[in-house]
N, C-alpha and C positions, 0 to 999 in steps of 0.2 A: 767591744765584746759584750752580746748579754749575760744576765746574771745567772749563772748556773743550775738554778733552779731544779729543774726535771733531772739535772746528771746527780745531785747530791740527796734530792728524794729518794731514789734508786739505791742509793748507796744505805742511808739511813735504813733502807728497807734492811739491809744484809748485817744491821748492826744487833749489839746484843740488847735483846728487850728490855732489861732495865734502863740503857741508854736513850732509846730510842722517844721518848715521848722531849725529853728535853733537848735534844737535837735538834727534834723539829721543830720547839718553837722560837729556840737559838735562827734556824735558816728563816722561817719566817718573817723573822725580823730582819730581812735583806741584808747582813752585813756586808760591810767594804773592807777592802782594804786588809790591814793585821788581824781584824776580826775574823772576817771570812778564812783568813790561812790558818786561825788557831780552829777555827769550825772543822774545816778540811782536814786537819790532823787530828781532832779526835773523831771525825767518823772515820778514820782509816784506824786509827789506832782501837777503836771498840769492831769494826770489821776484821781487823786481825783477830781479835781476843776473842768475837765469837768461834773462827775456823781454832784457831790452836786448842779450845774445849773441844770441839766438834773432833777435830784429831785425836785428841786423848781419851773419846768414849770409851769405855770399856766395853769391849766385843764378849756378848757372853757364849760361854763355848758347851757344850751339853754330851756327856756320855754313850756313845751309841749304844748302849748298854740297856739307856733307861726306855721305858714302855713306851712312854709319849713321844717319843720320837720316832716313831712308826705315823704320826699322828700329826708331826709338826706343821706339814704345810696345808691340813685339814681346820689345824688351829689357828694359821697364820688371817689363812682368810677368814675366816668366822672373826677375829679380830680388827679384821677390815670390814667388814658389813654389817655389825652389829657394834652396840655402845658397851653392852654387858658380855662377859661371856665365862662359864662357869665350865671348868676341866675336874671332872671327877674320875676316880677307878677305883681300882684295888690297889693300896700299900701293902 
């Protein structure tokens, strides 16, 4: 069997970025054997711990009440197309 290579890049890909630079040079260095299983468990175990953050985001929820929310998906985009984007009205 070749060495995993391309399957545990992939993976590393999905891991959480503080992890992720030392992962790869841990795979780099071809491990065998008990090495490669402890490599294999901690990008499964930082893959985990990205998604269970990524589950716990706080969804933020907004008032239909307030102005800008006539507005939302006028600001959504302008958020997408632009670097800056500056929301002004009346208080």
């Amino acid at each position: 069997m070749s060495f995993p290579y391309n399957r545990l890049k992939r993976q590393i890909d999905q891991a959480m970025a503080c992890d992720r630079h030392r992962l790869l040079r841990r795979l780099r260095q071809r491990p065998a054997g008990d090495e490669l299983e402890r490599l294999q468990t901690d990008i499964e175990a930082s893959v985990a711990r990205r998604a269970r953050r990524a589950a716990q985001r706080p969804r933020p929820r907004f008032s239909a009440e307030l102005p800008v929310i006539e507005r939302r998906d006028d600001i959504a985009e302008a958020i997408v197309h632009h670097q800056v984007v500056i929301v002004c009205g009346e208080t």
